[in-house]
C-alpha positions as CSV (number, residue, x, y, z in Angstrom):
1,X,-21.4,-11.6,6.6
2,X,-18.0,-11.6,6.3
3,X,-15.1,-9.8,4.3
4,X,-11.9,-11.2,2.9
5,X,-9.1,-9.4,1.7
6,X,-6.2,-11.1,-0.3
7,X,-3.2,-9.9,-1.6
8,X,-1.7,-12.2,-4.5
9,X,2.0,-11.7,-6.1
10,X,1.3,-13.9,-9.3
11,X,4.6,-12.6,-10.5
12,X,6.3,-12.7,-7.6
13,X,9.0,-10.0,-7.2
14,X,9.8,-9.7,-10.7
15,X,9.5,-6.5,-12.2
16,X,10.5,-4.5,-15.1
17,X,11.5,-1.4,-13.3
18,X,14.2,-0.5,-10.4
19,X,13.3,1.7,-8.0
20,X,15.9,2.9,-5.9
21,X,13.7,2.6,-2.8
22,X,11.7,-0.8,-3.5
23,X,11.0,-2.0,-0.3
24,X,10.3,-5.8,-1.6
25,X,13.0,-6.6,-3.2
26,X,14.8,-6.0,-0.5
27,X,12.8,-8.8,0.9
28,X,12.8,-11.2,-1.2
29,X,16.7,-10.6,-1.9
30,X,17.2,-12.0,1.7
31,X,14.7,-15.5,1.6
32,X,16.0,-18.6,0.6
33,X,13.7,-18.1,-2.7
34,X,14.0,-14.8,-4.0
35,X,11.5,-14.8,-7.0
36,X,8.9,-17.7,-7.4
37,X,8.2,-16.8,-10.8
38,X,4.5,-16.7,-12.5
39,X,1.9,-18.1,-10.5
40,X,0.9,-21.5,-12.6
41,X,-2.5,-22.2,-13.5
42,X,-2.6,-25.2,-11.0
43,X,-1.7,-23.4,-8.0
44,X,-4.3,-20.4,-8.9
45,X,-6.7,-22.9,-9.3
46,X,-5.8,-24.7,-5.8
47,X,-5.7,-20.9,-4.2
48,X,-9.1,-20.4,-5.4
49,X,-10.8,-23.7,-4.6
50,X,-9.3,-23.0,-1.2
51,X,-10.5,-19.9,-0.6
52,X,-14.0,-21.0,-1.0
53,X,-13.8,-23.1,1.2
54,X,-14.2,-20.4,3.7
55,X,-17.0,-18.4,1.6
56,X,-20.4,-18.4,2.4
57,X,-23.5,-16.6,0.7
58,X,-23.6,-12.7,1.3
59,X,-20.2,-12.3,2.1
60,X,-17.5,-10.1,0.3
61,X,-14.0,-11.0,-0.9
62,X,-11.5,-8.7,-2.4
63,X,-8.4,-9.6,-4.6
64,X,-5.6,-7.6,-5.0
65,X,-2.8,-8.0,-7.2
66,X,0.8,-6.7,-6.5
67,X,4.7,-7.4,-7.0
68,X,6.8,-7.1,-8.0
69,X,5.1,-5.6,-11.3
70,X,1.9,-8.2,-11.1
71,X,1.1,-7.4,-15.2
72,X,4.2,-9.8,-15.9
73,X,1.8,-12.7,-15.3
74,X,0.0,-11.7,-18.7
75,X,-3.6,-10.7,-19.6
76,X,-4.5,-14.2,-20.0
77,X,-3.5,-15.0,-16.5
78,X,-6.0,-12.5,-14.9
79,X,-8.8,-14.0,-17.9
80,X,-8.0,-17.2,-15.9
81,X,-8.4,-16.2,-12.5
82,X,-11.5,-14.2,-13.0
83,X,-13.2,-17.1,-15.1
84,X,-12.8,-19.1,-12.5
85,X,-13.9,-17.0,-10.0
86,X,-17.0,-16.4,-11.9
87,X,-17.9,-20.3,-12.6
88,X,-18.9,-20.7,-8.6
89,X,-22.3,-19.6,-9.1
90,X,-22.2,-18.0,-5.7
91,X,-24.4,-15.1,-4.1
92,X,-21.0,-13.2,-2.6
93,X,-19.9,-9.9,-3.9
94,X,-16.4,-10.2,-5.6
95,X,-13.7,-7.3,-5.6
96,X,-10.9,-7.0,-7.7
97,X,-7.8,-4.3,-7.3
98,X,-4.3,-4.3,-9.3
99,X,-1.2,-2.1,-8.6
100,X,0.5,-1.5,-11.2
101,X,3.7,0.5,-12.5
102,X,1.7,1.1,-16.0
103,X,4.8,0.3,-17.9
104,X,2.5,-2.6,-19.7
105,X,-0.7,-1.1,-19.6
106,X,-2.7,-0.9,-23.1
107,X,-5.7,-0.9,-24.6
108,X,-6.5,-4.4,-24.1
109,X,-5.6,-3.9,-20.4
110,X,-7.9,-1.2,-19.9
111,X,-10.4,-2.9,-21.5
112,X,-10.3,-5.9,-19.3
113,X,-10.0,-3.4,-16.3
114,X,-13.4,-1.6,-17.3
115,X,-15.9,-5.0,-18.0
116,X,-14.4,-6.9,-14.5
117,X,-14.6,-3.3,-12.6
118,X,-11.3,-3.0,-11.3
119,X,-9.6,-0.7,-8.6
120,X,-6.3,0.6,-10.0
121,X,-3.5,1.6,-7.9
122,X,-0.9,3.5,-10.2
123,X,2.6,4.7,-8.9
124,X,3.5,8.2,-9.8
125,X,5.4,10.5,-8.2
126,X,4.3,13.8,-8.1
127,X,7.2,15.3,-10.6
128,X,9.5,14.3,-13.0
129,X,12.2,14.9,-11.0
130,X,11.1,12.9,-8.0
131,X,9.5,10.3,-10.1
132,X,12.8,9.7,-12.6
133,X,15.2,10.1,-9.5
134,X,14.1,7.0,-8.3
135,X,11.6,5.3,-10.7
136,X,13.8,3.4,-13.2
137,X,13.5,1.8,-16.2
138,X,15.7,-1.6,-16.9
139,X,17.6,0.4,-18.9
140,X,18.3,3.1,-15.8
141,X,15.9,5.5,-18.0
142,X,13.4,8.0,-16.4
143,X,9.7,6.2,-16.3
144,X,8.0,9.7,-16.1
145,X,6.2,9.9,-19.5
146,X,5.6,6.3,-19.7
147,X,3.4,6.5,-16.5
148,X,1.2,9.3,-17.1
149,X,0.9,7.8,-20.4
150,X,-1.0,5.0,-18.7
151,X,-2.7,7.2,-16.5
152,X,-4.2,9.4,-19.3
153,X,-5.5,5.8,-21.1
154,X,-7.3,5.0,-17.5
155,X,-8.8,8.4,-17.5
156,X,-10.0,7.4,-21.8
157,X,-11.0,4.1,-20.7
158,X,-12.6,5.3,-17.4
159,X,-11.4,3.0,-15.3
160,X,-11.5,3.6,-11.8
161,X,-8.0,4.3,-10.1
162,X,-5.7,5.9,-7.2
163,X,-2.8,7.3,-7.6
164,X,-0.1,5.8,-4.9
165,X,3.3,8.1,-4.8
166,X,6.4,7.5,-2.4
167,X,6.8,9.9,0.0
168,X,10.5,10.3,0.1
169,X,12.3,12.6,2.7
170,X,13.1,15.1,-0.2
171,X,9.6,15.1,-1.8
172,X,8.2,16.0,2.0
173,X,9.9,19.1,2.0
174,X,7.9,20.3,-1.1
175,X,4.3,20.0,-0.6
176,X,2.8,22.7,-2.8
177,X,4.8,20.6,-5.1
178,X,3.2,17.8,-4.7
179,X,-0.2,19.5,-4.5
180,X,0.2,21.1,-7.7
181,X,0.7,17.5,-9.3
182,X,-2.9,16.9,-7.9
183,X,-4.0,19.6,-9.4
184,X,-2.5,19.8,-13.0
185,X,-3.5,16.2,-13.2
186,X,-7.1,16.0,-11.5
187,X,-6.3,13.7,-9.2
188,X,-9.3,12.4,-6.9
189,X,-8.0,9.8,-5.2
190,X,-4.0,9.7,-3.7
191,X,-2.3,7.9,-0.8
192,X,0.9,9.3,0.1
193,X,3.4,5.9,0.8
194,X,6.3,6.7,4.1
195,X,9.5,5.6,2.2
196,X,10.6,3.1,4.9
197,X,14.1,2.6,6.2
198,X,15.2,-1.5,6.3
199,X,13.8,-3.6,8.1
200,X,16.1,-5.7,10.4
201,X,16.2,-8.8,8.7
202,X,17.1,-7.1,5.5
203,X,19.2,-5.0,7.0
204,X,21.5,-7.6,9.2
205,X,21.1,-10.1,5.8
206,X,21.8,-8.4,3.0
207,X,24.0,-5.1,2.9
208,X,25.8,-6.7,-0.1
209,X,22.8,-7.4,-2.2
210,X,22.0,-4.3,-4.6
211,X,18.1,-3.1,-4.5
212,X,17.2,-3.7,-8.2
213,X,13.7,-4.5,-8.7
214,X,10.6,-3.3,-7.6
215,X,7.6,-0.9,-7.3
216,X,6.2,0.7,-4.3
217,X,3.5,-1.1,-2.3
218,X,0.1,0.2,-1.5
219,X,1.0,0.5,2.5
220,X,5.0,1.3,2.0
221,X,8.4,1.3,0.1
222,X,12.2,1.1,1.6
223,X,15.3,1.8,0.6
224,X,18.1,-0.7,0.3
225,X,21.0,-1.4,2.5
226,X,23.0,1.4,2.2
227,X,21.4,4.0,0.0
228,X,21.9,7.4,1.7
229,X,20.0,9.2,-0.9
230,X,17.9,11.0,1.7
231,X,14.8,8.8,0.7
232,X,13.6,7.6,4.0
233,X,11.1,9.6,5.8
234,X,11.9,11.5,8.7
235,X,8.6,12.1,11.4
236,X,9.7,15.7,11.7
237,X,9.4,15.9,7.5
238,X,6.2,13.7,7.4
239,X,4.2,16.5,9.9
240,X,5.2,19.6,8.1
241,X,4.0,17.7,4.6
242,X,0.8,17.4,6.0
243,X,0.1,20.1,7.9
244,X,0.4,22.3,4.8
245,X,-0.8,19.8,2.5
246,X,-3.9,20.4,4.9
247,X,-4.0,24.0,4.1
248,X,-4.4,23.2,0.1
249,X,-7.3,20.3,1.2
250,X,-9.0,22.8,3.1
251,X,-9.0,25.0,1.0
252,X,-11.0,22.7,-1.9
253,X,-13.1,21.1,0.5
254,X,-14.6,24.4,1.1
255,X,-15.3,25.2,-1.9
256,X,-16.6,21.9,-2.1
257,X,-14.0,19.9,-4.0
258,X,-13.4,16.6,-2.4
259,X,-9.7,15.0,-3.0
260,X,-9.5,12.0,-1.2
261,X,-6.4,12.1,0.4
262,X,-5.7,8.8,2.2
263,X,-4.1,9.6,5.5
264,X,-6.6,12.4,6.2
265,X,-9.3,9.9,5.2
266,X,-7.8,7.3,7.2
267,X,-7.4,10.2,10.8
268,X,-11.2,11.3,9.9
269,X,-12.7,7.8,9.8
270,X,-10.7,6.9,13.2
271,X,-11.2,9.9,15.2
272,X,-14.6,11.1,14.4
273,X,-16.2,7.8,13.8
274,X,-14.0,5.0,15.3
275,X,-13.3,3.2,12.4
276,X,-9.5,1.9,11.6
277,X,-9.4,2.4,7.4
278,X,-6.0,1.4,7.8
279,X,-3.9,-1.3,9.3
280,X,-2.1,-0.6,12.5
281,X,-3.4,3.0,12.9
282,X,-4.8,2.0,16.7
283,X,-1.6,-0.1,17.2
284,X,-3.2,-3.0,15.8
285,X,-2.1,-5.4,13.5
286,X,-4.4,-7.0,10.9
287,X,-3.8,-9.9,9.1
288,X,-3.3,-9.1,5.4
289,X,-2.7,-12.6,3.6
290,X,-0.2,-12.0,1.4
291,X,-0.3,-14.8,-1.1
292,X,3.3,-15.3,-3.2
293,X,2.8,-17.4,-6.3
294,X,4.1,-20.5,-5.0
295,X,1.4,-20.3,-2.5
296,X,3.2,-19.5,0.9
297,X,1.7,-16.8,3.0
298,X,2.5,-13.7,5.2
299,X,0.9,-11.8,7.4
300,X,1.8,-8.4,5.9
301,X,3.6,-7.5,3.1
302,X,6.2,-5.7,5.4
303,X,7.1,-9.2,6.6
304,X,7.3,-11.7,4.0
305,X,10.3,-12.7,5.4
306,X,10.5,-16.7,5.7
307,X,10.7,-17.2,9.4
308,X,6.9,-15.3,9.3
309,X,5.7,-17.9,6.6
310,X,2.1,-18.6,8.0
311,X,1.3,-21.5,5.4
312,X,0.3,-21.9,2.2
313,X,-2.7,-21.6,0.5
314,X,-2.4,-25.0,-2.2
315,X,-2.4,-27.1,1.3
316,X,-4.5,-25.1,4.0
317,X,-7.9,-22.7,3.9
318,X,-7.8,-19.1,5.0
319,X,-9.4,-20.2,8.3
320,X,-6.8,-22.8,9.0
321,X,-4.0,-20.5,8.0
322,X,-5.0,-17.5,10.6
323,X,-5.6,-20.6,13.4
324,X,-1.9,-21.2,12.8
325,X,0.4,-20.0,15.9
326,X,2.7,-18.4,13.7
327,X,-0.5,-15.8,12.3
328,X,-1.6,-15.3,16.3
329,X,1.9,-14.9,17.0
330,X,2.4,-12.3,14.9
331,X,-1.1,-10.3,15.2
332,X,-0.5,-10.6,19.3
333,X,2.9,-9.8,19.5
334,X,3.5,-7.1,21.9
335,X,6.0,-4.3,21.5
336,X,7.0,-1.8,24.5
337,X,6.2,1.4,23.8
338,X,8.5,4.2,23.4
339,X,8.7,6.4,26.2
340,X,8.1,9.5,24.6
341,X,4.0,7.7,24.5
342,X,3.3,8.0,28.1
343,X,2.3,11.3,28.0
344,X,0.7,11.8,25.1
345,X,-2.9,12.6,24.6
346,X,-3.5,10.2,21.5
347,X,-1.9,7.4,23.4
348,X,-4.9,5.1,24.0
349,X,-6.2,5.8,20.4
350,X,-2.4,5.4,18.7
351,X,-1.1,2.7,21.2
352,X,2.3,3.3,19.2
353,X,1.3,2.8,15.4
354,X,2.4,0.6,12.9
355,X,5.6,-1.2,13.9
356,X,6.8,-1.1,10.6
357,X,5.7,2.6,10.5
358,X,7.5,3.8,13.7
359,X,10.9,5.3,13.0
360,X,9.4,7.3,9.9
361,X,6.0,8.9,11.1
362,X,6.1,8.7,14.6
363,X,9.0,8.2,16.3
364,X,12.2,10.2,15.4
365,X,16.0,10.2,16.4
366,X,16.4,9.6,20.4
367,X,12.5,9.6,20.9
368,X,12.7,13.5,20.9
369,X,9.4,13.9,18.4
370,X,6.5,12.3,16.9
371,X,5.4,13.0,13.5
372,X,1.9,11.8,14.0
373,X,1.4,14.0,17.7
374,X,2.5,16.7,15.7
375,X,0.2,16.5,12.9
376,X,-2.5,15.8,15.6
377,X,-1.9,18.5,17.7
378,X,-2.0,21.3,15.4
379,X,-4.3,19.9,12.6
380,X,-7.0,17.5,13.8
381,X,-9.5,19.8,15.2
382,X,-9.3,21.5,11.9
383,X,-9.3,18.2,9.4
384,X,-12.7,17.3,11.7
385,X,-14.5,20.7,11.7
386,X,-13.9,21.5,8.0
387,X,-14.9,17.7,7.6
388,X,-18.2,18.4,9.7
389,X,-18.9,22.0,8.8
390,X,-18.8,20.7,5.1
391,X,-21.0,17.7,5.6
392,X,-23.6,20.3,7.6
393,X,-23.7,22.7,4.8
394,X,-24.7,19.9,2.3
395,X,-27.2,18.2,3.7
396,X,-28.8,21.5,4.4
């Protein structure tokens, strides 16, 4: 038994918001095709019939949808998809997530949501002020109320969701901030997302082109070329947030409130049971097929770059696509580690991180500090004894 992730951009990198820190359309500014528009029905249909090619009985498949802002593609797009999903009669357990700005999301969205059991990841972030800084409407309006609008008709509907909020340099300094927005809004599930500086490619390529679309991914977000807002993540910031953050968790758990918080679920699973919930957290990467919506794939949505291109999913099967050289080039490429690694004690477990990861939660300015050996250092024996001491005390 087997399990397949997907991640499909049936709108592409179009979007009806402008975040000042959108990481992907940074991206897609600099590839020869910046926006492939709305998936058609003929390539979803050649994406799917591909797929299952690589499917058998028992297994498990998840699809996630992303953009760009993925409810451009319309309702009936996602009626489509899941019809035809259905029609193959097969014994496999089928997953279905959606990330989502909530700018669109209605009734009839919700509805739809609830009968096909979604997983909703909505971006909010954690205060007005944070959020309308740098979550934009077209019209360079604040997104604020509009969002927890559509959170508050997922909590009537009761569908199932996590909220994902960018964690800028200047919303790292406020933590009991950021907690209190947990709070006020009874949030149970929340991933914290590094705001990411540039990548290279986008950085050598495209200084001149503005950062106008966009909505934060479920891994990450970057700024643009030249925004010197103070967004980007700095590994000294990233410890202190969770280090105290830790203090408020604690502080529930024993009373026997569980808020999943990603990153401390992801260090728990890892360290105490040797499991990597998330991509690259043992220096690993995974392969993520990310699926645009002409069909071309990418290894990870960090990359979607066109000199990674691994194929395309009209022409190939999944299993043909991660045989290519350029998907094993990519998953085995080996980067030198940063000297500051030799001596540390999580070095075997870390191996480095997340490449894409490095300069904002692990390695700072001059290799002076890690903000993952800090956090570490001073907070993992605590995270796994209230973890444990928790656990103990109900199953007694």
């Amino acid at each position: 038994m087997k399990h397949l992730n997907l991640l499909i951009k049936p709108a592409s990198s179009l979007c009806n918001m402008r975040c000042r820190y959108c990481f992907y359309s940074g991206i897609s500014a600099v590839r020869e095709t910046a926006s492939y528009g709305i998936m058609s029905g003929e390539i979803t249909d050649k994406i799917i019939n591909n797929v299952f090619k690589d499917i058998n009985d028992k297994d498990e498949i998840t699809f996630a949808f992303q953009g760009g802002e993925p409810a451009l593609a319309g309702l009936s797009w996602y009626r489509h998809f899941v019809e035809n999903v259905a029609s193959r009669k097969r014994d496999i357990t089928v997953h279905y997530a959606f990330q989502t700005n909530g700018l669109l999301i209605d009734e009839s969205w919700c509805d739809f949501f609830r009968a096909h059991n979604f997983l909703i990841g909505l971006s909010i972030d954690a205060s007005p002020r944070f959020h309308d800084r740098n979550r934009i409407s077209t019209a360079g309006e604040g997104t604020w109320q509009a969002c927890l609008r559509s959170k508050h008709l997922l909590d009537k509907y009761q569908v199932e969701y996590n909220i994902l909020c960018v964690l800028t340099n200047d919303l790292a300094k406020e933590p009991d901030k950021a907690w209190r927005f947990i709070q006020n809004e009874r949030i149970r599930y929340i991933q914290f997302i590094p705001c990411l500086d540039p990548p290279e490619e986008q950085a050598n390529a495209g200084r001149e082109v503005s950062n106008h679309r966009g909505v934060a991914n479920q891994r990450g977000a970057a700024l643009g070329p030249g925004d010197d807002s103070g967004n980007i993540l700095r590994p000294v910031q990233f410890a202190k947030f969770y280090s105290r953050l830790l203090y408020w968790w604690t502080r529930e758990m024993e009373k026997g409130n569980y808020i999943s918080i990603k990153f401390f679920d992801d260090v728990v699973h890892y360290f105490c049971r040797g499991i990597p919930t998330a991509c690259g957290i043992n220096g690993q990467c995974h392969n993520q097929y990310v699926v645009e919506a002409d069909g071309s794939v990418y290894p990870c949505d960090f990359y979607a770059f066109d000199r990674y291109k691994t194929g395309n999913l009209t022409e190939s099967t999944l299993r043909e696509i991660f045989d290519a050289e350029q998907t094993q080039n990519f998953l085995n490429e080996k980067l030198e580690l940063p000297k500051i690694c030799e001596k540390c004690d999580f070095n075997t477990a870390c191996r480095g991180g997340c490449k894409r990861m490095r300069n904002v939660m692990y390695i700072g300015a001059n290799e002076v500090v890690c903000g993952y050996r800090s956090f570490l250092e001073k907070c993992l024996g605590p995270l796994e004894n209230t973890v444990q001491r928790v656990f103990q005390e109900g199953t007694q």
